[in-house]
C-alpha positions as CSV (number, residue, x, y, z in Angstrom):
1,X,21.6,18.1,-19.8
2,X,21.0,18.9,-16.3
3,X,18.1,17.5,-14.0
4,X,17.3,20.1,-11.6
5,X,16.5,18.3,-8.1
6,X,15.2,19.9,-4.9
7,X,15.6,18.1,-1.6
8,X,13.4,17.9,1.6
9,X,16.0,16.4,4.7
10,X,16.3,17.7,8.3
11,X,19.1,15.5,8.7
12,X,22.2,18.4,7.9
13,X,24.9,16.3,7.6
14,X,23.3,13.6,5.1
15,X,21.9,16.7,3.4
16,X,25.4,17.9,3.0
17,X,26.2,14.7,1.9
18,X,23.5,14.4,-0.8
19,X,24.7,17.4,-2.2
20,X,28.8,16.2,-2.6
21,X,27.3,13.4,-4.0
22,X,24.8,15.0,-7.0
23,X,27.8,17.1,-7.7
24,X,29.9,14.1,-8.7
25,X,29.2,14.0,-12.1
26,X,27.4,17.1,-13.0
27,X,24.5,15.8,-14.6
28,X,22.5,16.9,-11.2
29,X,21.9,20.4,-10.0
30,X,20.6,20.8,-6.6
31,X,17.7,24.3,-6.6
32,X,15.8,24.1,-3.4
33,X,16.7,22.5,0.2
34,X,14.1,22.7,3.0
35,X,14.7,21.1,6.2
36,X,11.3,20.4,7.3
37,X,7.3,20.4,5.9
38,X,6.4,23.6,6.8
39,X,9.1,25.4,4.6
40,X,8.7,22.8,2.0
41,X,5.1,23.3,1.8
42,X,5.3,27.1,1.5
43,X,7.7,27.7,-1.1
44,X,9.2,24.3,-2.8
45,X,7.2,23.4,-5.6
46,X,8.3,26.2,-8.0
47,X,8.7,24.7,-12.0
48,X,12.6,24.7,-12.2
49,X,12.3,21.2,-10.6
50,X,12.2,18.1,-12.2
51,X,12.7,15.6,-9.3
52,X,12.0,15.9,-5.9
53,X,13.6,13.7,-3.1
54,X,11.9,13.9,-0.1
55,X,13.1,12.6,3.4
56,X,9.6,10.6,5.6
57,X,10.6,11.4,9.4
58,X,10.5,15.6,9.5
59,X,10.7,17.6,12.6
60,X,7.4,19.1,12.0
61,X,5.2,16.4,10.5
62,X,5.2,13.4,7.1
63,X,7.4,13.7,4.1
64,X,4.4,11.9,2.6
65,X,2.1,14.9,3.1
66,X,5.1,17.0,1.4
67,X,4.3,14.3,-1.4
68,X,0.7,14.7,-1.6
69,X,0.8,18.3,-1.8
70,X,3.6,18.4,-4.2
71,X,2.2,15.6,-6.8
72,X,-1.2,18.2,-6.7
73,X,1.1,21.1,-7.6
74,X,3.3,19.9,-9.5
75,X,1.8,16.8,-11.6
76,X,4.6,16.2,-14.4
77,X,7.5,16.3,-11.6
78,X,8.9,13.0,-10.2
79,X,9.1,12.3,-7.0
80,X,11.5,9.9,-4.6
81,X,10.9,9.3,-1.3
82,X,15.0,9.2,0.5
83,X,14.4,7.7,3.8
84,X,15.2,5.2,6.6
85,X,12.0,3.7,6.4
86,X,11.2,0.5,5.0
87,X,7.9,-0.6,6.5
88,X,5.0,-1.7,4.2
89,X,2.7,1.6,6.0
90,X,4.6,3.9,4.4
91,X,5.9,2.5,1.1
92,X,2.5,1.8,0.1
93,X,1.0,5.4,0.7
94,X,4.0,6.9,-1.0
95,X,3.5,4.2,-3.9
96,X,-0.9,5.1,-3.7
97,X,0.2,9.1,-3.3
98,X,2.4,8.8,-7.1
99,X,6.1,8.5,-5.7
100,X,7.7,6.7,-8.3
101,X,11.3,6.2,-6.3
102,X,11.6,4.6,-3.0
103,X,15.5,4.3,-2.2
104,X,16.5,3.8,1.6
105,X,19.4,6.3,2.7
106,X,21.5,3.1,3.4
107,X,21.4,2.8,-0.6
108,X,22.2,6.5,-0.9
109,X,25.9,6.1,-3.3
110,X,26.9,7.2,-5.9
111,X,23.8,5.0,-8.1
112,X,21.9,7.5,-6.6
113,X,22.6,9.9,-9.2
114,X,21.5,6.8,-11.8
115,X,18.1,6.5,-9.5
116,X,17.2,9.9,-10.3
117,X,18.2,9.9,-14.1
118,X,15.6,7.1,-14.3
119,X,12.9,8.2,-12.7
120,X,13.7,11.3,-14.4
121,X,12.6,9.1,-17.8
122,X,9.5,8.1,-16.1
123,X,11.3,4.4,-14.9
124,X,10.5,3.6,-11.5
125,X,13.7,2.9,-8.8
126,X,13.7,1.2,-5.8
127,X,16.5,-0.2,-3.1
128,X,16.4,-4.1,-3.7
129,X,14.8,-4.4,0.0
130,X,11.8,-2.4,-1.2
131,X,11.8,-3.7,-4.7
132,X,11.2,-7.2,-2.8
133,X,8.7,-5.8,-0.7
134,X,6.8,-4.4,-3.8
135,X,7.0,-7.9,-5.5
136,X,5.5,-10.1,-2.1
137,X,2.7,-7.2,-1.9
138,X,2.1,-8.2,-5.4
139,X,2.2,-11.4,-4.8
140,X,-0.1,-11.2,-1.7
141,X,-2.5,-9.3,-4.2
142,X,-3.0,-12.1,-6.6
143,X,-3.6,-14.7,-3.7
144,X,-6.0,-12.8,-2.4
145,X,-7.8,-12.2,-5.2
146,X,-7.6,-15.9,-6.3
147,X,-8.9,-16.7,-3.0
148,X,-11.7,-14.5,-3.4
149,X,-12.5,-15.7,-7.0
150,X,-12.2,-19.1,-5.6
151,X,-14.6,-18.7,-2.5
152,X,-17.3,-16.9,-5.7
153,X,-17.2,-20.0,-7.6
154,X,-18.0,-22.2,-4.7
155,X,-20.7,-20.6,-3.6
156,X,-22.4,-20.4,-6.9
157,X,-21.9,-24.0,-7.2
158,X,-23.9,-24.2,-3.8
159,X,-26.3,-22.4,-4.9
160,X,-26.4,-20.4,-1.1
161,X,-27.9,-17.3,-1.3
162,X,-26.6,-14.2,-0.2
163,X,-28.5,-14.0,3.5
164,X,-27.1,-18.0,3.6
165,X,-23.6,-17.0,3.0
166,X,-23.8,-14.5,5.7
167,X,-25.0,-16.9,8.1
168,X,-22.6,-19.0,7.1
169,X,-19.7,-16.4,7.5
170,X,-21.1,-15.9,10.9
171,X,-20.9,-19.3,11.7
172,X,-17.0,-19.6,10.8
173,X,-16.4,-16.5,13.0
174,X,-17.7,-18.5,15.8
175,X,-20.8,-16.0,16.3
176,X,-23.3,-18.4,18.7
177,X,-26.9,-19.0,16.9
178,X,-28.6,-17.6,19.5
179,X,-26.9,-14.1,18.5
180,X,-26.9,-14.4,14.7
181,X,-30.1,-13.0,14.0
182,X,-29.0,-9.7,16.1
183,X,-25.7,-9.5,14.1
184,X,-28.1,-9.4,10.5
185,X,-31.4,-8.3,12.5
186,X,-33.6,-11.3,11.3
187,X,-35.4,-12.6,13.7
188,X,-34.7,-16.6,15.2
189,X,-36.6,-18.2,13.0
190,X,-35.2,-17.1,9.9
191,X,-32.0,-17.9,11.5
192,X,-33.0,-21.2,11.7
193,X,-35.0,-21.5,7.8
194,X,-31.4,-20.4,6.6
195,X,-29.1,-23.3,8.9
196,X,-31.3,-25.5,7.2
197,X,-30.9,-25.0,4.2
198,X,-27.1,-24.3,4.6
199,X,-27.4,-27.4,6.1
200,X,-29.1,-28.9,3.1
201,X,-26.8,-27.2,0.8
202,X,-23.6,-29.1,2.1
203,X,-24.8,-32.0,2.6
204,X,-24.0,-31.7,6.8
205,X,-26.3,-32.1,9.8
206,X,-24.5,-29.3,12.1
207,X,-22.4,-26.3,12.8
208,X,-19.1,-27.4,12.7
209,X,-19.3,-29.5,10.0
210,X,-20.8,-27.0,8.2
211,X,-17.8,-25.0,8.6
212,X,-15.7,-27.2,7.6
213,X,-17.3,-28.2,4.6
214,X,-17.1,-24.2,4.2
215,X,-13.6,-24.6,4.0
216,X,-13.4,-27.6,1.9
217,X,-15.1,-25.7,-0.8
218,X,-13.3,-22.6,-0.7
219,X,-15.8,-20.3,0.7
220,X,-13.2,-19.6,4.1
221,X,-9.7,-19.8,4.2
């Protein structure tokens, strides 16, 4: 069984290259090459194609709008993203936009052909640098989130209400007093009803202890 790929790359001689190296073991066949978005956007997403590698930097725009487009017209394909780029940026918008292959040209041998196979059967294949990269974004994720559950539970246990945890958020940002009731347009003295009752709250007699007792709890990082 062949898997019918099409290619987006502006780069001739890696294209040329791509090409040798899907023709190894004959269980690719290359249908379409376009060299930049323009011509990929106009008449590339035909239904002989079952995966799609497509190059980031082209000479006339984002490999990743090639992506968008293609994922709207062509739903079922796959899609691989071939490129030099490893930033976070772009891995995550091809991730978020349905690419389900992210392999750097540096890991472009003769796995390759396995890479495509895979995602071909619907199993995701990253280089090891981005597969790394996909597990510390998930990672940072969950931290996050813990963090945020974290900072919910304390403040229920306060008891602060939600104009008091604004305040209070202010406070930690370093937002003088005087300018607090501008930032949530209250006027000074509900500024000051809320401080003391923050104040109250945790247990603290001014600003600074305040935040810090914010932190103690959770409620600020």
């Amino acid at each position: 069984m062949f898997i019918t790929v099409s290619i987006v790359e502006d780069d001739l001689q890696f294209l040329s290259y791509l090409k040798e190296l899907l023709n190894i073991e004959h269980r690719c066949v290359v249908h379409n090459v376009a060299n930049d978005k323009k011509n990929a956007n106009e008449y590339f997403f035909d239904f002989a194609t079952d995966v799609f590698l497509i190059d980031i930097n082209l000479p006339d725009g984002s490999g990743l709008d090639v992506l968008e487009i293609g994922r709207q017209l062509r739903p079922k394909a796959k899609f691989m993203m071939l490129t030099s780029l490893d930033d976070e940026p772009h891995l995550i918008k091809a991730l978020n936009l349905g690419a389900t292959g992210y392999v750097l040209k540096r890991d472009a041998d003769f796995k390759l052909i396995d890479r495509i196979e895979n995602i071909f059967l619907s199993e995701p294949s990253f280089s090891p640098t981005i597969t790394k990269k996909i597990l510390n974004l998930a990672v940072g994720k969950t931290d996050a989130a813990q963090l945020q559950r974290k900072r919910e539970l304390a403040i229920q246990r306060l008891g602060l209400g939600g104009r008091e945890v604004q305040v209070l958020d202010l406070l930690s940002e370093g937002v003088p007093i005087a300018f607090i009731g501008d930032r949530l347009c209250i006027s000074p003295h509900t500024v000051t009803q809320h401080l003391r009752s923050i104040y109250k709250k945790l247990n603290v007699h001014s600003r600074s202890m305040a935040v810090l007792e914010a932190k103690k709890h959770g409620i600020h990082s």
